[in-house]
Every structure is written in structure tokens, then in C-alpha cells.
C-alpha positions as CSV (number, residue, x, y, z in Angstrom):
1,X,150.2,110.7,152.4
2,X,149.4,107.7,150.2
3,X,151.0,104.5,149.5
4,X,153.3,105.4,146.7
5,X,150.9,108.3,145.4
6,X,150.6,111.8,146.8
7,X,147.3,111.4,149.0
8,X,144.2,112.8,147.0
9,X,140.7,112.3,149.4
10,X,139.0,113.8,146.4
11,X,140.0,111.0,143.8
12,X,139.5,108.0,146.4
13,X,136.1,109.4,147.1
14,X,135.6,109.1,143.4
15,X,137.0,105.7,143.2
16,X,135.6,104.3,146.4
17,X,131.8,105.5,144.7
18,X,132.4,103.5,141.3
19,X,132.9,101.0,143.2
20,X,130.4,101.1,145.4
21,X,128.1,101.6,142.4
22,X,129.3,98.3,141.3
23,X,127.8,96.8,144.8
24,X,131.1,96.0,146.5
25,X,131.0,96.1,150.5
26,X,134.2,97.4,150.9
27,X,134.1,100.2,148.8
28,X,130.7,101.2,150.1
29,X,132.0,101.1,154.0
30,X,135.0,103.1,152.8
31,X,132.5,105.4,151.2
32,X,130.2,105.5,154.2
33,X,133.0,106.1,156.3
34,X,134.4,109.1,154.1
35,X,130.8,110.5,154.0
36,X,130.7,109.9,158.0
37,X,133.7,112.1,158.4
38,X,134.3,114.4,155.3
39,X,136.8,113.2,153.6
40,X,137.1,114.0,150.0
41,X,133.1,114.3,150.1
42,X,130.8,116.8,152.3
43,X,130.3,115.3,155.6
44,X,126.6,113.7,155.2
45,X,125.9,111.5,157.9
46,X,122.4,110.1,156.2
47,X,124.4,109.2,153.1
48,X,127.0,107.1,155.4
49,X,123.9,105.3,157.1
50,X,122.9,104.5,154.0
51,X,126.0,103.2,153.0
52,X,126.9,101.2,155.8
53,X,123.0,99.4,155.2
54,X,124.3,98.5,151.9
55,X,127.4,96.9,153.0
56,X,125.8,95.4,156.0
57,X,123.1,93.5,154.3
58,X,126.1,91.3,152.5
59,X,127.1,90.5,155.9
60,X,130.7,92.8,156.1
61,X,131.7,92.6,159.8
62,X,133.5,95.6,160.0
63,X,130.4,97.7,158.5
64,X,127.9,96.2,160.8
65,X,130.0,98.1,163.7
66,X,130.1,101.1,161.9
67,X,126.1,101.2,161.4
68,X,125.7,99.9,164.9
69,X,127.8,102.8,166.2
70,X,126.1,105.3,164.0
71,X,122.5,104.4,165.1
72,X,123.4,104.3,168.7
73,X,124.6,107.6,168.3
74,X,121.5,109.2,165.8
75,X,124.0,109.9,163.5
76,X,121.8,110.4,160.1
77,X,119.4,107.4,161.7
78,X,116.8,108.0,164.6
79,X,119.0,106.9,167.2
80,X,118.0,103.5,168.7
């Protein structure tokens, strides 16, 4: 559940893409991350990769694993 709100994966998919629209890194690794597994959006493992590029060019740590992991794997990347 969420933190003091019943949990809605829909409406922090929603959220997470304003604010991802906005350029923030963290909200596009959450995004990438919720497109990477399906939650609150159709799994779309292109649309993570893309994502996680975004975030990674302003240097987020965290999403440079995740884009590592997800072209090591060929997940919506040619694996390399």
C-alpha cells in the first residue's frame, strides 16, 4: 500500500510522467522503471530504455545501473 494513501500505480504513473516531462531524473528512472515492469503503464521495455537515457545523460547513478542492466540484457536495446 502507499505511505498514508491507498496505493494507486495508475496515478503515480501519471505523476512520475509530468514530472518526467518537466526533465527531472528521478521521475524519469521511476517512470522507466514502471514502464520496465508494468506498473500502472503497459510494460514497454523500449520506452524504459528510453527513459533511463534520459536520466542517465544528467548523470543519476542509480539509472545508469538500470540502463546498464537493460542493454546487457536486450531489453528494448540491441543487447550489448
Amino acid at each position: 500500500s502507499g505511505r498514508g494513501v491507498p496505493q494507486d500505480d495508475d496515478e503515480a504513473a501519471c505523476l512520475f510522467h509530468r514530472a518526467a516531462e518537466q526533465g527531472l531524473a528521478n521521475a524519469q528512472c521511476s517512470l522507466g522503471q514502471c514502464y520496465d515492469v508494468g506498473e500502472g503503464v503497459p510494460q514497454d521495455f523500449r520506452e524504459a530504455a528510453r527513459l533511463y537515457r534520459l536520466a542517465a545523460r544528467q548523470g543519476f547513478a542509480e539509472v545508469q545501473y538500470n540502463l546498464a542492466v537493460v542493454c546487457e540484457q536486450g531489453r528494448g536495446v540491441p543487447q550489448d
